[in-house]
N, C-alpha and C positions, 0 to 999 in steps of 0.2 A: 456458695463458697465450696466449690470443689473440691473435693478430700480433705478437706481442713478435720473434719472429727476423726479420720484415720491417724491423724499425729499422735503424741503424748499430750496430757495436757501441757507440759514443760513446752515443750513447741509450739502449740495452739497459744500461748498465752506468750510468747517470744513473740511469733510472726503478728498476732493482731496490735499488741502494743507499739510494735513498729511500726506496723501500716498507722495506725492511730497516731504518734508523736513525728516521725520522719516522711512523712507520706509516700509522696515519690521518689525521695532519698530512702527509701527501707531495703530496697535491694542492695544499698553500697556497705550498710550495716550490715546487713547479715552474709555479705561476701568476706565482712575484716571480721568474723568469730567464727566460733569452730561450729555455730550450728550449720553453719554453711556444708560442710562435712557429710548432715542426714539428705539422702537423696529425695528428691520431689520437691523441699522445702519451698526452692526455686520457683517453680511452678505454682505451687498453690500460693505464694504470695504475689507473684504476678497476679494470677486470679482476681485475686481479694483486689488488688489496685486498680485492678480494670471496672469495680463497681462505679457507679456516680458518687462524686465524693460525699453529695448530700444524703445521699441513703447508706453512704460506706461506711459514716461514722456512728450512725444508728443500730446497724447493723454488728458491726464492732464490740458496741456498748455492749446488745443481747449478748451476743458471743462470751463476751470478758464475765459478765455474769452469773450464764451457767456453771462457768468456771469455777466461781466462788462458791464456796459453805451456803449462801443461798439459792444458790441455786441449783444445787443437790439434796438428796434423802438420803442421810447415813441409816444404815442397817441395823444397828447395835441393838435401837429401840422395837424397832419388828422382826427381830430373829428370833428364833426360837431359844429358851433359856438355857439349854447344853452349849450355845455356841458363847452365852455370855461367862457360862460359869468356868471354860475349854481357855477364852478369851482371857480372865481374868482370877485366874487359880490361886497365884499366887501373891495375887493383891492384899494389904493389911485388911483387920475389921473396920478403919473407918474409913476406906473408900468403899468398901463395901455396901456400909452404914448409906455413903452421901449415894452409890449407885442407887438403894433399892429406894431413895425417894424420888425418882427418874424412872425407875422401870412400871411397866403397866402391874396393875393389880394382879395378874390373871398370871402372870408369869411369876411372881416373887415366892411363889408357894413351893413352885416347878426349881429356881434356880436353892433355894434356900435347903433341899430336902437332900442337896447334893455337895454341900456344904459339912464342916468338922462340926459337932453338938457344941462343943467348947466355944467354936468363932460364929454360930447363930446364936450364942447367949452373949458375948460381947457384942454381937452387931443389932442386937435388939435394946442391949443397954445406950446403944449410941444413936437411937432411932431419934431423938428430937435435938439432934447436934445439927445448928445449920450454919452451913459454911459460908464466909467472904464471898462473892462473885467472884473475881478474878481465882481465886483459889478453885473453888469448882469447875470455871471456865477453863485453867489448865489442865485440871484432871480428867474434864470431859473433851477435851483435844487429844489428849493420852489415851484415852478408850475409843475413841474414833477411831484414832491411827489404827486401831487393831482388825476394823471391819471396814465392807464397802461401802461406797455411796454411790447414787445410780445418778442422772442428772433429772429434776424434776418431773422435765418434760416427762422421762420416759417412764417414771412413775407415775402420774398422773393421766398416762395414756398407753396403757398396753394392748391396745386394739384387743384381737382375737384372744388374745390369750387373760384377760379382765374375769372371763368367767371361772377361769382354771386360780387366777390369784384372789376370789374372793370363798373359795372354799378353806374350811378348817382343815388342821392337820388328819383328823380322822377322817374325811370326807376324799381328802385328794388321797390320801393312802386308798381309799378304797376306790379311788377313778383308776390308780396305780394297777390295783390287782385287776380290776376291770379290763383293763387294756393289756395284760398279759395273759390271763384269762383267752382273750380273745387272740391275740397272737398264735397261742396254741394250739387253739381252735382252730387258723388256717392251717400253722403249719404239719399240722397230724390227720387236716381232712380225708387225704388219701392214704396213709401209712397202714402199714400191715399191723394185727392187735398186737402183735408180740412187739413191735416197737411202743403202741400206743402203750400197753401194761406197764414198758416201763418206768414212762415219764410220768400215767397216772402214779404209783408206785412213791415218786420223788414230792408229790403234793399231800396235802390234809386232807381230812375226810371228806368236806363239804366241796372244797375248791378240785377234788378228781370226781364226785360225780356232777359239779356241773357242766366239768371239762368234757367227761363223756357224756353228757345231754348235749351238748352244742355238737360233736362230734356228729353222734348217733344225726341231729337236726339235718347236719348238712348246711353247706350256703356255696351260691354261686361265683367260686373263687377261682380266678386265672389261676395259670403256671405260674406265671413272673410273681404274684402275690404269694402263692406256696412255695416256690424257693423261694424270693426274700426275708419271708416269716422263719424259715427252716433255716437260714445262713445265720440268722440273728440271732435265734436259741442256741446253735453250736457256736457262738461265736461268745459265750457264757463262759466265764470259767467255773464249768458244772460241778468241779472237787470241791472248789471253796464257798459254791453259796450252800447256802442253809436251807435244809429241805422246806420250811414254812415262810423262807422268805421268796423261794424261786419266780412264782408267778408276779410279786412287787419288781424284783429286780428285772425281768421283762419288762413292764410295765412302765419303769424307767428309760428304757432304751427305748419305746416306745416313742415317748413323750421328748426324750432328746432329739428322735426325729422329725420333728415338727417346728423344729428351729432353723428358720435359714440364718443366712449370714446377719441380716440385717437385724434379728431378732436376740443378738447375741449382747445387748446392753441388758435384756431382760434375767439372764441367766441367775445373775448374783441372789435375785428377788426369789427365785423359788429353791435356789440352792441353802438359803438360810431361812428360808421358811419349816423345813424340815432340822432337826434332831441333827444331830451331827455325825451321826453314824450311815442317815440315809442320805443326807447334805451330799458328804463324801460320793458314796456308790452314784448319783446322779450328776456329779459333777464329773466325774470320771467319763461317762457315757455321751456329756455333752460336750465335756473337751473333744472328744474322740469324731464327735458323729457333726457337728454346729460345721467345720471345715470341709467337710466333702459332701454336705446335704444336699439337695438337687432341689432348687426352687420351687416346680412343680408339685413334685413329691411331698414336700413339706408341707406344701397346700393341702395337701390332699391327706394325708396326716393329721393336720389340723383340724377338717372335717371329718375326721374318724376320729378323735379325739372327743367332739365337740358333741356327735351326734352318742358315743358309749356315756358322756356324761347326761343327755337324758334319760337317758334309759336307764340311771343308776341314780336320776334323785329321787325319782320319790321315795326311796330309799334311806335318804337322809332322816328323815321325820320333822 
């Protein structure tokens, strides 16, 4: 079904019902409504008609599917707890009450500590309040609504990228610094010391002498690799980040380069895996960078990604 996942779902879910209930009359629907209006539509529902209709309707079904709440992973429950407490601020204590019998264990400590003392002793007094089903079910529609949801499939299959989403949040911050770490590392390989002083300068103790260990090492790195790396650190807004986050916010941009197009259903998944603060700063860099990535490149990204994270587990412990 050719460009069909390029729609809205609003469309995707117009165009298959029609093909499904009008079959070969679905082109005369959708010329008497205003979807008719979105360019391509045309096209990709011819598409869809030109299947055999015994595998079109099968196919349809899957389609219609994903569509639906089953067939998505809302984020709310695997987000990191800043986005639920950011999400839900001004919610009473007893929605609060009914969320924190929903949210994982490991989180409720995290979102509760960010909470008024006043509304964690009302929402501990409401802890064995259990609500109607229909009542929870619309409150838990309401808390949806506020996050994404990715479509199953693509939760359950991040290819290359499975190893980057089963690290903790300390573990991928420190892949983060690893690959900004290393970024600088090309792009200072050749720079005069009075340039290198400064940027050592701009980092922590530990993270500017490894930077001038890797320096001092050397590696065999093109031009095109040392401008690229050197376009990317000025291309920082160097006034506004924070000298101990420098090399993560590299690190960032990094890792937003490693996303081609197609890979751009994964974003939401590690953009609320993080704190809302780092959420943000990584979201920004994969709006910017996901649109003009270069296939290749991104490959190739991916494998300098893949290979800094060996080199930095055993580190984990």
């Amino acid at each position: 079904m050719a460009d069909l996942q390029d729609l809205s779902e609003r469309q995707q879910a117009f165009l298959l019902v029609s093909a499904l209930v009008e079959g070969e009359k679905a082109p005369a629907l959708l010329a008497a409504v205003d979807e008719s209006r979105s360019r391509g539509l045309g096209a990709v529902l011819e598409n869809l008609l030109q299947q055999p209709k015994r595998n079109r309707d099968d196919e349809i079904h899957r389609h219609l599917a994903r569509l639906g709440a089953e067939g998505k992973v809302n984020l709310w429950l695997h987000a990191d707890g800043g986005w639920v407490v950011e999400a839900l601020r001004n919610e009473s204590a007893l929605v609060w009450a009914l969320v924190f019998r929903e949210l994982p264990r490991a989180k409720i400590g995290r979102v509760l500590s960010e909470l008024p003392k006043e509304m964690r002793k009302t929402i501990k007094a409401m802890a064995h309040h259990v609500p109607a089903k229909p009542i929870w079910a619309m409150i838990k529609r309401r808390i949806e609504s506020r996050f994404p949801a990715v479509p199953r499939e693509v939760w359950d299959h991040l290819g290359e990228f499975e190893n980057f989403r089963q690290l903790n949040v300390d573990q991928f911050y420190q892949l983060m610094r690893e690959l900004g770490i290393s970024e600088m590392a090309i792009a200072f390989s050749q720079v005069d010391r009075a340039a290198t002083r400064a940027i050592l300068h701009r980092l922590g103790v530990d993270e500017a002498k490894e930077l001038r260990s890797r320096i001092k090492r050397g590696g065999n790195y093109s031009k095109d690799q040392m401008r690229e790396a050197q376009m990317n650190i000025l291309s920082l807004e160097g006034d506004k980040v924070k000298t101990d986050e420098l090399t993560l916010e590299i690190g960032f941009g990094v890792f937003s380069r490693a996303f081609g197009k197609e890979h751009e259903p994964f974003a939401p998944i590690f953009i609320y895996k993080l704190s809302p603060r780092y959420g943000y700063v990584l979201k920004r860099y994969l709006d910017l960078n996901i649109p003009r990535n270069n296939p290749e490149k991104a490959r190739r990204v991916r494998e300098h990604i893949a290979n800094s994270l060996e080199r930095i587990r055993p580190q984990f412990g």
